[in-house]
C-alpha positions in Angstrom: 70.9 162.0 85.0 69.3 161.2 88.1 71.8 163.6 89.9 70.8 166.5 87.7 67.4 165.9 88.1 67.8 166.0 92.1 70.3 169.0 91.7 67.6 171.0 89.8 64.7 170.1 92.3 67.2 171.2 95.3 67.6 174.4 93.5 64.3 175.3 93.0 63.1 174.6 96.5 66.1 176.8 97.5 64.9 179.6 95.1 61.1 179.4 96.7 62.4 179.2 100.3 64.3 182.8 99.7 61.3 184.1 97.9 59.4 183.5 101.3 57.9 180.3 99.9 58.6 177.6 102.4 58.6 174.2 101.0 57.0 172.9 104.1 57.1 169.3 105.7 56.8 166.6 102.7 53.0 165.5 102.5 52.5 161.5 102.9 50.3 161.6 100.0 52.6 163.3 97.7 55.3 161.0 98.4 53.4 157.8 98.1 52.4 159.5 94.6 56.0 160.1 93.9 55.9 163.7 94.1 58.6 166.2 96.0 58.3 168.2 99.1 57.6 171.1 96.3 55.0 169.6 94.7 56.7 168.4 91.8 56.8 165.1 90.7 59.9 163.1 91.6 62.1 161.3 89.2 61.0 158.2 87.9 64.4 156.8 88.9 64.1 156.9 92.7 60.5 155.5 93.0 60.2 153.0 95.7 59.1 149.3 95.8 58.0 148.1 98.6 58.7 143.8 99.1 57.3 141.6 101.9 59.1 138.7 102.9 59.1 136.6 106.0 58.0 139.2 108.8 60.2 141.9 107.3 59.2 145.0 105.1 61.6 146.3 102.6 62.2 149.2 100.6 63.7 149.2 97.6 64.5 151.8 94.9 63.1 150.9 91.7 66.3 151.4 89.7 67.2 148.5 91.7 70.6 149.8 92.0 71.2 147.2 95.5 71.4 143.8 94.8 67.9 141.8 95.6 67.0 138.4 94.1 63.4 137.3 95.3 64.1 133.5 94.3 67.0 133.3 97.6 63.5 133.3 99.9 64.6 129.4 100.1 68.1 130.0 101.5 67.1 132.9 104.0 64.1 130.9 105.6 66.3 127.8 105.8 69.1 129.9 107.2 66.5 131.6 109.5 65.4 128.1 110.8 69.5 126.8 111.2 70.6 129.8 113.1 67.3 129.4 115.5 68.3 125.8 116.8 72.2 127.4 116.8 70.5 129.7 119.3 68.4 127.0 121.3 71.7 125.3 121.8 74.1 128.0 122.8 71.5 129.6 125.1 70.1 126.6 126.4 73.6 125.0 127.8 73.4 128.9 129.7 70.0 128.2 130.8 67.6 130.4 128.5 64.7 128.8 126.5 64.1 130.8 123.2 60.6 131.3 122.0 59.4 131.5 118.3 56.3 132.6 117.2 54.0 129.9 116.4 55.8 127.1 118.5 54.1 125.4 121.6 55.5 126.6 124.5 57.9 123.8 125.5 60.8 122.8 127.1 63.0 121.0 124.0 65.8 119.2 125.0 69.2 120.7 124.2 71.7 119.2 122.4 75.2 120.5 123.6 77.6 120.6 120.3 80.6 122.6 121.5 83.2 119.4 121.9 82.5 118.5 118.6 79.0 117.0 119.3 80.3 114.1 121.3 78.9 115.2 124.9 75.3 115.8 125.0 73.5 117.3 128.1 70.0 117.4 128.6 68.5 120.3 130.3 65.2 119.9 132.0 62.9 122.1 133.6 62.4 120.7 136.6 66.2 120.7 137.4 66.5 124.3 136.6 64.3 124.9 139.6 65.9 122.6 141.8 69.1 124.9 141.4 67.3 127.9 142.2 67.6 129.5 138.9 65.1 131.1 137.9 63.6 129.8 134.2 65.2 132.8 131.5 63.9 133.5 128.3 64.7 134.9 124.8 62.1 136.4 122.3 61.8 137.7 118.7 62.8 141.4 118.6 64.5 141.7 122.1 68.1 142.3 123.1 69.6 139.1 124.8 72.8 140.0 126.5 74.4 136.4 126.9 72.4 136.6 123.4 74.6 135.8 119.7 76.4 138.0 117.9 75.4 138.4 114.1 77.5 139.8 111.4 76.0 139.5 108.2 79.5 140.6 105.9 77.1 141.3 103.0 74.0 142.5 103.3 73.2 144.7 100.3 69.7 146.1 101.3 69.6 144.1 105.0 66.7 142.0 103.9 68.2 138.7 105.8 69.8 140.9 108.5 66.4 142.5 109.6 64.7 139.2 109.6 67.4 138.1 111.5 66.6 140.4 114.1 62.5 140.1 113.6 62.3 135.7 113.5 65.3 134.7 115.2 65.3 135.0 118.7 68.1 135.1 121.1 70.3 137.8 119.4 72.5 140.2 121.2 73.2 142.5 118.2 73.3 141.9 114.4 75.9 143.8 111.8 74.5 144.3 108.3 77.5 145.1 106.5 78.4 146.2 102.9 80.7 148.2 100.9 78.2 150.2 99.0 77.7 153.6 100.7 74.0 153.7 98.5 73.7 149.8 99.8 74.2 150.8 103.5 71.5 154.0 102.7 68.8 152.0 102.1 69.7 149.7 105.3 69.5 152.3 107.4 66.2 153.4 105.5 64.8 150.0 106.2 66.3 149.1 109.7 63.7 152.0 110.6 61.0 150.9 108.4 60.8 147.8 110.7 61.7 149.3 113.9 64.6 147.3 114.7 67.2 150.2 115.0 68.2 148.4 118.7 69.5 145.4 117.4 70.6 145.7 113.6 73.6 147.9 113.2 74.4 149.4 109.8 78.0 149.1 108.7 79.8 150.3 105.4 83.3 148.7 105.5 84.8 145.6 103.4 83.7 142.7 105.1 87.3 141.1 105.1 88.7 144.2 107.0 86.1 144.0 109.3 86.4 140.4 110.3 90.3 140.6 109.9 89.5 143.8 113.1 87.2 141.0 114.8 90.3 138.6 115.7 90.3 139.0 119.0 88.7 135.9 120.9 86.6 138.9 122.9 85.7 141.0 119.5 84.1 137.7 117.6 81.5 137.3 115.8 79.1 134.3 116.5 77.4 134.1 113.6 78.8 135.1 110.1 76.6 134.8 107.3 78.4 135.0 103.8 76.5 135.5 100.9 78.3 137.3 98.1 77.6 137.3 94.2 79.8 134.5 92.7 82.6 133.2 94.7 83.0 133.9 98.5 86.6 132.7 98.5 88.6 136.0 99.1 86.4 136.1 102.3 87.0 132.8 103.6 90.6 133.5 105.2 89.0 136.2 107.2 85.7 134.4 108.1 87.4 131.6 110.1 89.8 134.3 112.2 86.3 136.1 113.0 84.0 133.6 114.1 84.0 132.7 117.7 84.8 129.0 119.3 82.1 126.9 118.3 80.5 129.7 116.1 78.2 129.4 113.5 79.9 130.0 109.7 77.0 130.4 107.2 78.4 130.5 103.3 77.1 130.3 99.9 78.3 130.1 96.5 76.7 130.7 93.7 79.4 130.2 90.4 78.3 126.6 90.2 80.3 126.6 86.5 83.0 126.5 88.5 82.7 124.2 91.2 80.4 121.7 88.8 83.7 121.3 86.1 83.8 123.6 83.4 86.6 125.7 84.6 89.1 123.5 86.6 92.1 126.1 86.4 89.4 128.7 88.1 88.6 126.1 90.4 91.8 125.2 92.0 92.6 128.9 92.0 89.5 129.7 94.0 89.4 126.9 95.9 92.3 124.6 96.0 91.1 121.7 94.5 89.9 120.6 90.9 85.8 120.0 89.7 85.1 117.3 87.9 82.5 117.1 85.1 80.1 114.4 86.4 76.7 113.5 87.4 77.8 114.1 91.0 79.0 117.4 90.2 76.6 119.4 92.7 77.8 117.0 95.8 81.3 117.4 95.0 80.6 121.1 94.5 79.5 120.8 98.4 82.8 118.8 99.4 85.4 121.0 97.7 83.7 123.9 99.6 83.9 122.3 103.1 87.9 121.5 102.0 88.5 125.0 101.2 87.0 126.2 104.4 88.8 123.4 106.4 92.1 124.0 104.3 91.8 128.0 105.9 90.6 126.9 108.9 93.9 124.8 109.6 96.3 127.6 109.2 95.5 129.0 112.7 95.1 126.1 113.9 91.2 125.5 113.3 88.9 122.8 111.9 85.4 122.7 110.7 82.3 120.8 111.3 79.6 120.3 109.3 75.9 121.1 110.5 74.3 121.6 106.9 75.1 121.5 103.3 72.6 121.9 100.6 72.4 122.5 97.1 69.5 124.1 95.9 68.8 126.0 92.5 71.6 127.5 91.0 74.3 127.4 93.9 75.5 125.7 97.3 75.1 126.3 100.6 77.2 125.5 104.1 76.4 125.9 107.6 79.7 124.8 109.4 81.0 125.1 113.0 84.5 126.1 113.5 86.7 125.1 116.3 90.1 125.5 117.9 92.5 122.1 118.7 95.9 122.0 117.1 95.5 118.3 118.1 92.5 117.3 116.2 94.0 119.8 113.3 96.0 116.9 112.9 93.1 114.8 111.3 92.3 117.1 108.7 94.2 115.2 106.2 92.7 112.0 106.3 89.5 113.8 105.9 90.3 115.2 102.2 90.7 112.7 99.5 91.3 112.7 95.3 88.6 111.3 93.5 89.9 108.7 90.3 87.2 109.0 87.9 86.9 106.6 84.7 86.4 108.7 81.6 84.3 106.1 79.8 82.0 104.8 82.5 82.3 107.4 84.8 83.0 104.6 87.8 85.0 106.5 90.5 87.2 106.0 93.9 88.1 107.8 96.6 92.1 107.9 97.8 92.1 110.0 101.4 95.7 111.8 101.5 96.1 110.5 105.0 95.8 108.1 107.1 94.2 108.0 110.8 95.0 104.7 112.9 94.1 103.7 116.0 91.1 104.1 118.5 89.0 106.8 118.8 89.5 108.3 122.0 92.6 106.9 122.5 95.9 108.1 120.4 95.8 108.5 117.0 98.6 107.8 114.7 98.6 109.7 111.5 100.7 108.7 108.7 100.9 109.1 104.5 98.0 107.4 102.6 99.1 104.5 100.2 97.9 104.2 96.9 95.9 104.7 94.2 93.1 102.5 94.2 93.5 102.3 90.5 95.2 100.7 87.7 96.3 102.9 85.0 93.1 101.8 82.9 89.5 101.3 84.0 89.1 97.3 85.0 85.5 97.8 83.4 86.2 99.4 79.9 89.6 100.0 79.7 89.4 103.9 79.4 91.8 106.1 81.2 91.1 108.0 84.7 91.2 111.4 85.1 91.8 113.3 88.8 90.0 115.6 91.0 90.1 117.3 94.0 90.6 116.9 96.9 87.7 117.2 98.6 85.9 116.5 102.0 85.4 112.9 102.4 83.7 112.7 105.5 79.8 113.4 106.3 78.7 116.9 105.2 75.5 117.0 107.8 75.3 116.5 111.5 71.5 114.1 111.0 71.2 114.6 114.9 70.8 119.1 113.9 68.9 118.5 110.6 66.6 116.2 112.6 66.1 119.3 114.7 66.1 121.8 112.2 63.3 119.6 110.5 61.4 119.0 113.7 61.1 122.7 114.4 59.7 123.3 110.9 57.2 120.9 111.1 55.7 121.7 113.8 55.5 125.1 112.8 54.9 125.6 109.3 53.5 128.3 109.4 56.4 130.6 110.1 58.1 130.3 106.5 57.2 130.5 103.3 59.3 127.6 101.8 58.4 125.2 104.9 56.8 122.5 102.7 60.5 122.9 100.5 62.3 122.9 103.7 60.8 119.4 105.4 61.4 118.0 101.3 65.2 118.4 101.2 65.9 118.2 104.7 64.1 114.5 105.2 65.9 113.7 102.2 69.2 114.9 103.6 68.0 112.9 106.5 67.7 109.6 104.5 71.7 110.1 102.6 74.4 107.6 103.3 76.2 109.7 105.5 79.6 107.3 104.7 79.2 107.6 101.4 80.7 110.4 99.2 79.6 111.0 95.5 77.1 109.0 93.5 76.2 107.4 90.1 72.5 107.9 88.2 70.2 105.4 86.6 70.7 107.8 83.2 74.1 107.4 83.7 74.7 103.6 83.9 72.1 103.1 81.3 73.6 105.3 78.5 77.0 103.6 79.2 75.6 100.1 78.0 73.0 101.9 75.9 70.2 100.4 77.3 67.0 101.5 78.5 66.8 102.3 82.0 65.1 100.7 84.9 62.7 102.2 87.8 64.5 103.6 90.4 62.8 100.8 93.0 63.7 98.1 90.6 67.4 99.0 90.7 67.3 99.8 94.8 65.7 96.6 95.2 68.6 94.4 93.4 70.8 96.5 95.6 69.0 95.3 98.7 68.5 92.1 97.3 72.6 91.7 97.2 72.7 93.2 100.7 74.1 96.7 100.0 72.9 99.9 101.3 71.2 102.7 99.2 70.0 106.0 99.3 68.8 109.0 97.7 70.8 112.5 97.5 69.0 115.6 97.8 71.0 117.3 94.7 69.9 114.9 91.8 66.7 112.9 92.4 68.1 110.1 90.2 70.9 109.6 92.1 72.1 106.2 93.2 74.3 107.0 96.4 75.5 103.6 97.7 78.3 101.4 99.5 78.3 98.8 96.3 81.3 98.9 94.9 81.5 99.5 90.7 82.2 95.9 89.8 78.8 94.9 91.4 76.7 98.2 89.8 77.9 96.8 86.6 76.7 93.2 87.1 73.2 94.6 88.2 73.6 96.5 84.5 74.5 93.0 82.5 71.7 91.1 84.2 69.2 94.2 83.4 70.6 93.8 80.0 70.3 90.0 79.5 66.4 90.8 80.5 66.5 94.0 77.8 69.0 93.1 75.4 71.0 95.3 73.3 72.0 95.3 69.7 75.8 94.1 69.8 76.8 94.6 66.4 76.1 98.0 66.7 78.6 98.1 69.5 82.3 99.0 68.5 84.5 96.8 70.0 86.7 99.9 72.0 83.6 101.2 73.4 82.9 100.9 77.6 79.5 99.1 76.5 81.1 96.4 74.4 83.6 96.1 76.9 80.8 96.3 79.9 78.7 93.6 78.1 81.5 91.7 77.1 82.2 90.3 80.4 79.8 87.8 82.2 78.5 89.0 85.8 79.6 87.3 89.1 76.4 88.6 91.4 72.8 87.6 89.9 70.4 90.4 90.8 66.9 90.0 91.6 65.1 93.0 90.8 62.2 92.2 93.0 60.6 95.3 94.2 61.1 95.5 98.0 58.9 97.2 100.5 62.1 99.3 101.9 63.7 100.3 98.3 60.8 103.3 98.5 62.3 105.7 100.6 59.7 107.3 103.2 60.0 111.4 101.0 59.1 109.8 98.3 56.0 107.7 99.6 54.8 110.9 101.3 55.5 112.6 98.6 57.1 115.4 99.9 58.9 118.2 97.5 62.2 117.0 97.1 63.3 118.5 93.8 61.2 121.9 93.0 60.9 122.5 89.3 61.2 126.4 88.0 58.4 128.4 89.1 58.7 130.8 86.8 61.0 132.2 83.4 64.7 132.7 84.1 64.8 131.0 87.1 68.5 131.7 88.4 71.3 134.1 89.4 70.1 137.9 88.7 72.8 140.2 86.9 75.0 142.1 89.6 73.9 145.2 91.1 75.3 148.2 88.6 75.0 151.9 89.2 71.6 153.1 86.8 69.6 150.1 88.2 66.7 149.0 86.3 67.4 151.1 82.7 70.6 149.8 82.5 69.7 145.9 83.2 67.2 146.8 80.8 69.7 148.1 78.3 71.7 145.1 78.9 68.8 142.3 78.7 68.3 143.9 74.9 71.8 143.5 73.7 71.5 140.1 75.1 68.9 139.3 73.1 70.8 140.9 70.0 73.7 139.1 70.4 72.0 135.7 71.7 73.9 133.2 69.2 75.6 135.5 66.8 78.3 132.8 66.7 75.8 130.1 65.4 75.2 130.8 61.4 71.4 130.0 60.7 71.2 127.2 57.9 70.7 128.3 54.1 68.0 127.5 52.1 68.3 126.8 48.2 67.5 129.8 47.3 70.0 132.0 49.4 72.7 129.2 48.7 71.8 130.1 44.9 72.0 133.7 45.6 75.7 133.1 47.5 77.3 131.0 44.4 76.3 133.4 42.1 78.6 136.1 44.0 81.2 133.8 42.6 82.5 133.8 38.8 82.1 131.0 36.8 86.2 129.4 36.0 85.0 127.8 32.8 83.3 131.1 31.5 86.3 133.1 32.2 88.8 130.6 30.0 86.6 130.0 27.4 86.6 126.7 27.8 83.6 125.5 27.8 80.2 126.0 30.1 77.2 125.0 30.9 74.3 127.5 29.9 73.4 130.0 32.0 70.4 129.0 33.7 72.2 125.8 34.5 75.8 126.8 35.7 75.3 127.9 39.7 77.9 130.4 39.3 77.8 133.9 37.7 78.9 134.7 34.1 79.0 137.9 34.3 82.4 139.8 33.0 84.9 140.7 35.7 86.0 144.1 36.4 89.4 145.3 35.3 92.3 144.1 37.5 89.8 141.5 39.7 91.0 137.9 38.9 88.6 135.0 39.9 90.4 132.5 42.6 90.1 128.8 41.7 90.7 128.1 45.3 88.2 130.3 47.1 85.0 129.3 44.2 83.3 126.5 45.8 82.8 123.1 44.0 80.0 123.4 41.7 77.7 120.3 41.1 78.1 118.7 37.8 75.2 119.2 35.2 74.3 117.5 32.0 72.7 120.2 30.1 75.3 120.9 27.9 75.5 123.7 25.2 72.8 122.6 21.9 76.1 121.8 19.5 78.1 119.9 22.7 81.4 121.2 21.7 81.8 122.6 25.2 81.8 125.8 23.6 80.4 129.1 25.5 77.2 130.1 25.4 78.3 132.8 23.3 79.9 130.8 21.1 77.4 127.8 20.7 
């Protein structure tokens, strides 16, 4: 329709311009009013919205045919702020200082990551002039030529690309991407909105071909920024042959059903492990990512390191670094392990499918993992395990970067939107076990026992009080992340339930509580509140964990040609068929109504009845050739009314 409608316009313009009617330049006015150069108004269809976000302006169509989801604002500052002190490190080992608007001009002290973050050189000032260098700079919006190389593989309208190239500074050239030829349009479009033409580069090719052309060590990208609708596993392979040597691998996934447990088979297709349905499911979410991108990675003979992982709203997100070192490749299988999870109290462990001996620094011997840590029932309630993975079992976060990362937005929070979010999550991140995989919650151990639950500082406490470490975990804010093993959780349970019993009869006897309680515990906990069991977020009261700030808070529909009529279209036969599996309960009268579509048995053989106000099923005569099915009449309930002579005759016949 919209074709048509454009087609007819074109036409008459044409037909005036060989009458000697020229159309003329458009008029400003006219087009903010939605009118064409002729004076006619445009279609409703390719009216413009115009959104503001960070310091870029964008333009989108209304039929919102490209892909846009305003509640991402989180993930694109945060990215914003990762891939600045990315930049402050790369540049600063060559001797540039970046500069950000709205940070005090000083010299920071760079952190040199690129052997793995085990040398770190500190570049002053003062020793930059004693070589006779002069100081070099990088700012927002200007071409760096020893500057980083951007390649954002999907950028549907190049909202994240062009604030790329208006907040980050540093950047020698950024790619905005995408496979749509309307999607790459409306880049161009907005590239020149916001003046950035010299650095932001519009591209319509599929990202995996273009990274696959990007091999060469001279050709990469780096910075690749991944952030498709669903899974990004069909670009992975290609991602970690494009991004330079000690580049910067930004990617986010958004089918969280997946990776949190519901569909295992899709899982290991997608990603080469199995979810488990748990509490922890976000954080192993995070972990099977980081193996899938190490498991590609080690086919060419490259590893990852993680900088970042987060999970936020309704998907995950990884900022990795990716290196070269057939030697170190070596390692990557004692940094993946299965996870043996109890199906009754949900107490897991961890078995690494290698094994790394010897001194750091010195040689390593690899050899095959021994195992499982398990016995083929729980040693708590005697359920079965079930298996998952693998996944990463190492740290997810480099705490020396996020400590950067959250120093920069502190001091500045001005420059994004989401800056108080930002400092919540990432000094929680800060305060995470980083030796610690997975998790258990206070909901979780207390519904096993079927107690009530204690405060979270009552429970930290009796961990410190038995000299164990705890922490939070950014993805659940009820999450018990500690080195204790299960045995001792559960004997900081029984002595919370001795103090708040339980009913025991009420307990089966093959149930994990009866099985739990059954058992007297070894370790007496004191559940004294400490002074340390209240992390520092939480006395500051920082925002950790944002609640929904508004209605349907999640994952928009994909991008389909027709734009905002047809997600309309769509969103009403949602609402029709919104539980059209799920049969509404009956009330008496329209269970009445349905029994009486039934015929009576007794009426039919004359064997006797109830009247027929009493009997719930109908007496009326069948048609010809229609035979009433004892089987298919439900059971009618009995009635005492009986016919006034109690022969059991029928009503006709009493």
């Amino acid at each position: 329709a919209t074709i048509v409608l454009w087609l007819r316009l074109t036409l008459v313009c044409r037909a005036r311009f060989i009458k000697g009617q020229s159309p003329g330049l458009p008029n400003p006015t006219a087009m903010e009013n939605a009118t064409g150069p002729c004076g006619e108004e445009r279609p409703r269809e390719v009216q413009e919205t115009t959104v503001t976000e960070g310091a870029a302006k964008i333009a989108f169509p209304s039929a919102n045919e490209v892909f846009y989801n305003p509640v991402q604002e989180f993930n694109r500052d945060l990215t914003c702020a990762v891939i600045t002190e990315f930049a402050r490190i790369q540049l600063g080992a060559k001797g540039i200082q970046i500069k950000v608007p709205g940070e005090k001009d000083t010299q920071k002290v760079i952190v040199d990551l690129s052997d793995q973050e085990e040398e770190k050189v500190e570049l002053k000032e003062s020793e930059n002039l004693a070589s006779g260098d002069q100081h070099r700079t990088a700012a927002v919006g200007e071409i760096c030529e020893e500057g980083l190389h951007v390649l954002e593989g999907l950028a549907a309208s190049g909202l994240r690309s062009i604030r790329f190239a208006l907040e980050v500074p540093g950047l020698r050239s950024v790619v905005a991407n995408d496979a749509s030829a309307p999607a790459v349009d409306l880049i161009r479009q907005n590239v020149q909105l916001n003046g950035v033409a010299h650095l932001v580069q519009p591209s319509q090719a599929d990202a995996r071909m273009l990274m696959y052309q990007h091999q060469k060590v001279s050709e990469r990208f780096d910075v690749i920024d991944l952030d498709p609708y669903g899974s990004p596993a069909r670009f992975l392979d290609a991602a970690v042959q494009a991004v330079s040597e000690g580049g910067l691998l930004c990617v986010t996934c958004t089918d969280m059903a997946v990776l949190a447990g519901k569909s295992r088979e899709t899982c290991y297709s997608k990603y080469g492990a199995i979810a488990l349905k748990s509490r922890a499911c976000h954080e192993m979410a995070l972990r099977i990512v980081l193996h899938s991108l190490d498991l590609h990675a080690n086919c060419y003979q490259r590893f990852v390191v993680p900088l970042l992982s987060v999970s936020a709203d309704f998907y995950v997100r990884v900022f990795v670094r990716v290196f070269t070192s057939p030697a170190k490749v070596k390692a990557s299988a004692s940094k993946q392990a299965l996870v043996f999870q109890c199906v009754g109290c949900g107490a897991f462990h961890l078995q690494r499918l290698g094994k790394a001996s010897g001194v750091p620094g010195d040689r390593v011997k690899f050899s095959a993992a021994c195992g499982p840590p398990v016995t083929p029932e729980c040693e708590h309630c005697g359920q079965q395990h079930q298996l998952g993975g693998p996944m990463w079992a190492e740290p997810i976060h480099d705490l020396d970067f996020v400590g950067r990362v959250l120093e920069a937005v502190s001091t500045n929070p001005g420059r994004f939107y989401t800056s108080e979010r930002i400092r919540g999550v990432l000094s929680v991140i800060t305060e995470e076990l980083p030796d610690v995989p997975l998790y258990y919650t206070l909901d979780q151990l207390s519904s096993t026992i079927h107690c009530n639950t204690p405060s979270l500082l009552q429970f930290r406490s009796a961990l410190l009080h038995a000299d164990f470490r705890v922490s939070l975990s950014h993805t659940c804010k009820n999450a018990v992340k500690t080195d204790a093993p299960a045995s001792a959780l559960w004997d900081i349970m029984r002595c919370w339930e001795k103090e708040h019993p339980v009913k025991r009869e009420r307990l089966s006897e093959t149930s994990p509580a009866f099985r739990i309680l059954s058992v007297e515990p070894r370790l007496q906990a004191n559940f004294t509140i400490r002074e340390d069991a209240n992390p520092s977020s939480r006395q500051r009261r920082l925002k950790r964990f944002q609640a929904n700030p508004e209605a349907n808070w999640g994952p928009r529909r994909r991008a389909r040609p027709g734009g905002k009529a047809a997600n309309e279209a769509m969103e009403e036969r949602h609402m029709v068929l919104r539980n059209k599996r799920k049969v509404p309960p009956e009330n008496a009268a329209q269970r009445a109504a349905r029994l009486k579509t039934f015929p009576c048995k007794r009426f039919k053989e004359r064997t006797g009845g109830t009247g027929t106000r009493q009997c719930c099923y109908s007496h009326s005569p069948l048609a010809p050739g229609v035979s009433a099915d004892a089987d298919a009449v439900p059971d009618c309930p009995e009635t005492s009314n009986q016919s006034p002579l109690g022969l059991g005759l029928p009503l006709s016949q009493a």
